[in-house]
Residue frames as a rotation matrix with the C-alpha (Angstrom) as fourth column:
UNK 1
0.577 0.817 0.000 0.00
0.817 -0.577 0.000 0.00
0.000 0.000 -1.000 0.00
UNK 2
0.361 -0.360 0.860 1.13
0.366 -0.794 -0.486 3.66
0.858 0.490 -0.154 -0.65
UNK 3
0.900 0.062 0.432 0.90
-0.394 -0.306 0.866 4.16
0.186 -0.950 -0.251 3.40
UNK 4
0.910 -0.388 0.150 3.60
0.378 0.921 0.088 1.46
-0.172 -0.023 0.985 3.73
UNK 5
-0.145 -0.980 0.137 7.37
0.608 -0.198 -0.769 3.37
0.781 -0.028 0.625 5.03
UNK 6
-0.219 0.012 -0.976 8.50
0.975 0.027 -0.219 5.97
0.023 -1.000 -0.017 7.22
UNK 7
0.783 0.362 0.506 7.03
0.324 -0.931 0.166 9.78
0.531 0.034 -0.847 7.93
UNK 8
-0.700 -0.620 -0.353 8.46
0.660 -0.375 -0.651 12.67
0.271 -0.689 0.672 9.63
UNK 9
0.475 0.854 -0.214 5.38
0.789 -0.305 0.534 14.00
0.391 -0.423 -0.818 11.35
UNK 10
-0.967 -0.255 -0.001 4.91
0.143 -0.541 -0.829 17.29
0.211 -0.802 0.559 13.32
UNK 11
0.293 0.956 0.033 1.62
0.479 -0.177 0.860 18.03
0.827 -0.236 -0.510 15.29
UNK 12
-0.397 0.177 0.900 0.59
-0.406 -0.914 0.000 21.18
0.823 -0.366 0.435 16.78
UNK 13
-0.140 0.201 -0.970 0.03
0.616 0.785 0.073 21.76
0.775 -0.587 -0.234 20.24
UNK 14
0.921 0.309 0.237 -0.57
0.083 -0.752 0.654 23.79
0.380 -0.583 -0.718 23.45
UNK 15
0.748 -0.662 -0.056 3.15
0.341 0.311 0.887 22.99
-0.570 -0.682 0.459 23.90
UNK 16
-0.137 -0.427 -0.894 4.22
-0.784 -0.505 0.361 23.97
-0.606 0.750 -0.266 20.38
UNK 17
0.499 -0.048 -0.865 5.17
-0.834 0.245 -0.495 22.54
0.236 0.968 0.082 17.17
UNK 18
0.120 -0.457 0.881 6.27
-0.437 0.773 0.460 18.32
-0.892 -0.440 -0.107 18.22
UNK 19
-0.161 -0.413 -0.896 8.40
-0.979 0.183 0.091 16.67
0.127 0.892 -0.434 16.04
UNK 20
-0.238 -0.047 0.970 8.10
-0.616 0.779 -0.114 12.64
-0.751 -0.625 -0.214 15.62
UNK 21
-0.347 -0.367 -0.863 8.07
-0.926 -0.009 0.376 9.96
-0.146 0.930 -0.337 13.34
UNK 22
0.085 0.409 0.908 6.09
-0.763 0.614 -0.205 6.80
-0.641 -0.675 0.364 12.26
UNK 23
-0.704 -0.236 -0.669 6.90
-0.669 0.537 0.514 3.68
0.238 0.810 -0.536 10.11
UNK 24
0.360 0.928 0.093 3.93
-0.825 0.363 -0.432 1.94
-0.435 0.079 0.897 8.60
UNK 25
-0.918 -0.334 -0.215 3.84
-0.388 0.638 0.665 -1.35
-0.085 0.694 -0.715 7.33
UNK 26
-0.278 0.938 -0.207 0.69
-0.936 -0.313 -0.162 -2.87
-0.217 0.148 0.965 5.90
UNK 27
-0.975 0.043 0.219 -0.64
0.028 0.997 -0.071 -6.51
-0.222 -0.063 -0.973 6.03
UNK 28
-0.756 0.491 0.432 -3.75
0.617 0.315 0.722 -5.96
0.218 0.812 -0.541 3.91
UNK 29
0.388 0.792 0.471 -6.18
0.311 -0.594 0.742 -4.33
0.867 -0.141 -0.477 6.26
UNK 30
0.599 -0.296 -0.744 -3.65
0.782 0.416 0.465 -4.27
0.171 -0.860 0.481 8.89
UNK 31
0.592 -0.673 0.444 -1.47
-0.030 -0.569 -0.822 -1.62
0.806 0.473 -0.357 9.80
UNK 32
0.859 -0.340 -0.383 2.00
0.489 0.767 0.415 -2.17
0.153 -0.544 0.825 11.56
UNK 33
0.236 -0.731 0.641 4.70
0.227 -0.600 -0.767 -0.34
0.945 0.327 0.024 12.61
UNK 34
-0.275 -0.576 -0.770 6.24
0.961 -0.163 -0.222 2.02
0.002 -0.801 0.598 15.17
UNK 35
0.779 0.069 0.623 5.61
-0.036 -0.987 0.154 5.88
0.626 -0.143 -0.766 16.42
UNK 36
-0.113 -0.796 -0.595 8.79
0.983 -0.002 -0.184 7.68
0.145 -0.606 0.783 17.61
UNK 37
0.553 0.219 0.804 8.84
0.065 -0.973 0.221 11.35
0.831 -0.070 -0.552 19.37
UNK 38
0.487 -0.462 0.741 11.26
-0.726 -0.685 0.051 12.59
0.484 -0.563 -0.670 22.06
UNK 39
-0.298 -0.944 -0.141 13.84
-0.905 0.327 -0.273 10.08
0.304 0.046 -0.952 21.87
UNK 40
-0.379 0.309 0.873 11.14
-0.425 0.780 -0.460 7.07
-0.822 -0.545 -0.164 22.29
UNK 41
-0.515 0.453 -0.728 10.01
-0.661 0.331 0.673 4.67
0.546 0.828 0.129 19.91
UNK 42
-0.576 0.537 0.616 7.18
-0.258 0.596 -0.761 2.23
-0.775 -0.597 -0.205 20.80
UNK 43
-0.860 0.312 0.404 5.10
0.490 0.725 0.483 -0.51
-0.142 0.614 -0.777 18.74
UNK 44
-0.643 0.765 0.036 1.86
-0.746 -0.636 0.196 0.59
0.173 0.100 0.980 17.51
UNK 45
-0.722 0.585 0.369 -1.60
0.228 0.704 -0.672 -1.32
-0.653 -0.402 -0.642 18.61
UNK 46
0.275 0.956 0.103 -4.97
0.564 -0.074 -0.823 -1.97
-0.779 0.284 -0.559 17.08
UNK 47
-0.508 -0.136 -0.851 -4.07
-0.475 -0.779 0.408 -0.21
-0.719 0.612 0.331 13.47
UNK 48
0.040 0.801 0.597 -6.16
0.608 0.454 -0.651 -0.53
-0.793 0.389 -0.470 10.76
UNK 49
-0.497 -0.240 -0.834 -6.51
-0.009 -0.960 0.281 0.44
-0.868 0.148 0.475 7.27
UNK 50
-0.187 0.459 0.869 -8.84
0.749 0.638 -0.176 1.49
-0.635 0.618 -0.463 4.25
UNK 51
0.915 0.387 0.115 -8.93
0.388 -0.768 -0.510 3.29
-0.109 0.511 -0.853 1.47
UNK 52
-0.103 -0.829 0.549 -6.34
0.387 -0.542 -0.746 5.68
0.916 0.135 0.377 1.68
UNK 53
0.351 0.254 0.901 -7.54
-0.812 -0.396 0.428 6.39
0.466 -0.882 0.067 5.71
UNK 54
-0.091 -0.413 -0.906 -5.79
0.323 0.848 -0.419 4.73
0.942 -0.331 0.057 8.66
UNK 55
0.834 0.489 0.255 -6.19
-0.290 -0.004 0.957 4.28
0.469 -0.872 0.138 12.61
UNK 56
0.115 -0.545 -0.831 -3.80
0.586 0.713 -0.386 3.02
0.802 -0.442 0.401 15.33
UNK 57
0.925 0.052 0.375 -3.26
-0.315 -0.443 0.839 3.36
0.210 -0.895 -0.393 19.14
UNK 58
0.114 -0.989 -0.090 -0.17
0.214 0.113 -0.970 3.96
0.970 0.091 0.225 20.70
UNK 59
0.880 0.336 -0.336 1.18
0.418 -0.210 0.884 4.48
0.226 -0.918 -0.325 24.50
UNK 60
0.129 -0.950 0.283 4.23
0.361 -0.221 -0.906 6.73
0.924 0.220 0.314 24.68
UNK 61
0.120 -0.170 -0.978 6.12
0.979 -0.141 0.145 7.50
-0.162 -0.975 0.150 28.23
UNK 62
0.236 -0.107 0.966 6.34
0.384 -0.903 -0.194 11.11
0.893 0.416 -0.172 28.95
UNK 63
-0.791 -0.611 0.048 7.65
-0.033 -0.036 -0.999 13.31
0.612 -0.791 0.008 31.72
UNK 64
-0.467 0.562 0.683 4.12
-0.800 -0.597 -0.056 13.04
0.376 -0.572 0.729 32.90
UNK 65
-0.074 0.308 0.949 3.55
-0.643 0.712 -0.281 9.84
-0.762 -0.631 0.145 33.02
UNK 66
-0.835 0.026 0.550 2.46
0.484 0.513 0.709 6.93
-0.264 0.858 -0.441 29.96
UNK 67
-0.421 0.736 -0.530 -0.24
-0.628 -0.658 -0.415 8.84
-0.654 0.158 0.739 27.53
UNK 68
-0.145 0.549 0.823 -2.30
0.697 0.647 -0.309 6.78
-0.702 0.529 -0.476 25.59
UNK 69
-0.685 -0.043 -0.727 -2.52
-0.529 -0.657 0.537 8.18
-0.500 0.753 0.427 21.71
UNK 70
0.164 0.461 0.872 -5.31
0.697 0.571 -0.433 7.24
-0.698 0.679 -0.227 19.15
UNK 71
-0.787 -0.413 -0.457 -4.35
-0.145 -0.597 0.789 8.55
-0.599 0.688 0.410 15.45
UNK 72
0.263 0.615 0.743 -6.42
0.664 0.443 -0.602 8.76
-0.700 0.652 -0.292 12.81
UNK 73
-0.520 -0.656 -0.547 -5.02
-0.183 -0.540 0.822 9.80
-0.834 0.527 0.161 9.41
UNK 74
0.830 0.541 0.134 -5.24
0.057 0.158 -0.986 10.04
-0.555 0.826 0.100 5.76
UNK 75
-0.256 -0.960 -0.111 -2.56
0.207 -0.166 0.964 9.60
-0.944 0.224 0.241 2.93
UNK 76
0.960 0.253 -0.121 -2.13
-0.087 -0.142 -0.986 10.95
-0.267 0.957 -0.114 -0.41
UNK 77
0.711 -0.664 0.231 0.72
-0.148 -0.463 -0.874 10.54
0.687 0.588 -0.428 -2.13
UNK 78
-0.435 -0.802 -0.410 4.05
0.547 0.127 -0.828 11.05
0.715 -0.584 0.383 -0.03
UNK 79
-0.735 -0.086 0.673 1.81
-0.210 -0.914 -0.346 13.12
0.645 -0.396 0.654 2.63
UNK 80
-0.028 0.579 -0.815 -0.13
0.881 0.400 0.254 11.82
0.472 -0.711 -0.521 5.55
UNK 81
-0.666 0.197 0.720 -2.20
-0.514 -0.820 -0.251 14.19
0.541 -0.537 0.647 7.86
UNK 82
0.035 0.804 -0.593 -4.63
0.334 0.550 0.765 13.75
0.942 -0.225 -0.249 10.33
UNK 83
0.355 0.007 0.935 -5.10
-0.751 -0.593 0.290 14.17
0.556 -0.805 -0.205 14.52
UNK 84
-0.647 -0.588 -0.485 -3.75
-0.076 0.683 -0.726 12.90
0.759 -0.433 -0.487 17.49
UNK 85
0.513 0.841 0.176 -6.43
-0.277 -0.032 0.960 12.05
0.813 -0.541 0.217 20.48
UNK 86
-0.442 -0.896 0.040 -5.41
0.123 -0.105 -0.987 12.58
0.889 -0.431 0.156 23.69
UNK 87
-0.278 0.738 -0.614 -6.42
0.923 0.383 0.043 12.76
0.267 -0.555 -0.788 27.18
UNK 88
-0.317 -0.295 -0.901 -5.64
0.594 -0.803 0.053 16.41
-0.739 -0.519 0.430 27.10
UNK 89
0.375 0.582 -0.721 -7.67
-0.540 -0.495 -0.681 17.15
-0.753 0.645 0.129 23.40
UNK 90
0.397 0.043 0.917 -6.93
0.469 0.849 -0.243 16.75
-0.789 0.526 0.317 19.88
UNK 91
0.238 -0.567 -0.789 -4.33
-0.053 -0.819 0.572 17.65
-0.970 -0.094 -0.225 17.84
UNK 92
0.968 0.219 -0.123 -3.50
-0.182 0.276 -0.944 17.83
-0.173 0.936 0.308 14.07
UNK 93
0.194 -0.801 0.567 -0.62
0.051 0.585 0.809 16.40
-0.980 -0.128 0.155 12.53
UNK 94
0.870 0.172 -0.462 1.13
-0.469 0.003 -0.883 16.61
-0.150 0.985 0.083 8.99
UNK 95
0.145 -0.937 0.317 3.93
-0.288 0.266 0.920 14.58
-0.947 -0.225 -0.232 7.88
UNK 96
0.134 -0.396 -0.909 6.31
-0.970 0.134 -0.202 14.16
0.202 0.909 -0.366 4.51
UNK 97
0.965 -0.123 0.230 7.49
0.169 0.966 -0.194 10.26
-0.199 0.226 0.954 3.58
UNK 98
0.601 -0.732 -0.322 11.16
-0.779 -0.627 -0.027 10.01
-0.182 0.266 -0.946 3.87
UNK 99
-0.449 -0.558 -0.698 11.78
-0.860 0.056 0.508 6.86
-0.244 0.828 -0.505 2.75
């Protein structure tokens, strides 16, 4: 699938501009991979994809504690956007394909 490598993401916040990165792999309706941001990487859970839209939950340590993420994106091309869900709101996200 086109979704299928790795991104450099940034998504806006009440904190600023967060930098972070996610490699997809795809297993038909499946999606697999990793999300990395402030010097963590961690497996992704429960992804899913169709169309050219994709899902997946992640838990990433922080100085506050472990945050549960749910993504939900969209790809076109070498460009993926979409939001992060949080327990603290929802944020948007854009990211390039870099390789």
């Amino acid at each position: 699938m086109a979704l299928d490598g790795t991104y450099s993401v940034k998504m806006k916040s009440p904190m600023g501009e967060q930098d972070g990165s996610f490699t997809f792999k795809t297993e038909g309706e499946v999606l697999l991979g990793t999300a990395s941001a402030a010097g963590a990487t961690t497996d992704i859970n429960d992804g899913k994809v169709s169309g050219d839209s994709f899902e997946c939950k992640f838990g990433m340590k922080t100085p506050m504690g472990k945050v549960k993420i749910t993504v939900k994106g969209t790809v076109e091309g070498d460009r993926i956007s979409g939001s992060f869900k949080m327990l603290v709101g929802t944020f948007p996200f854009e990211g390039t394909k870099v390789t």
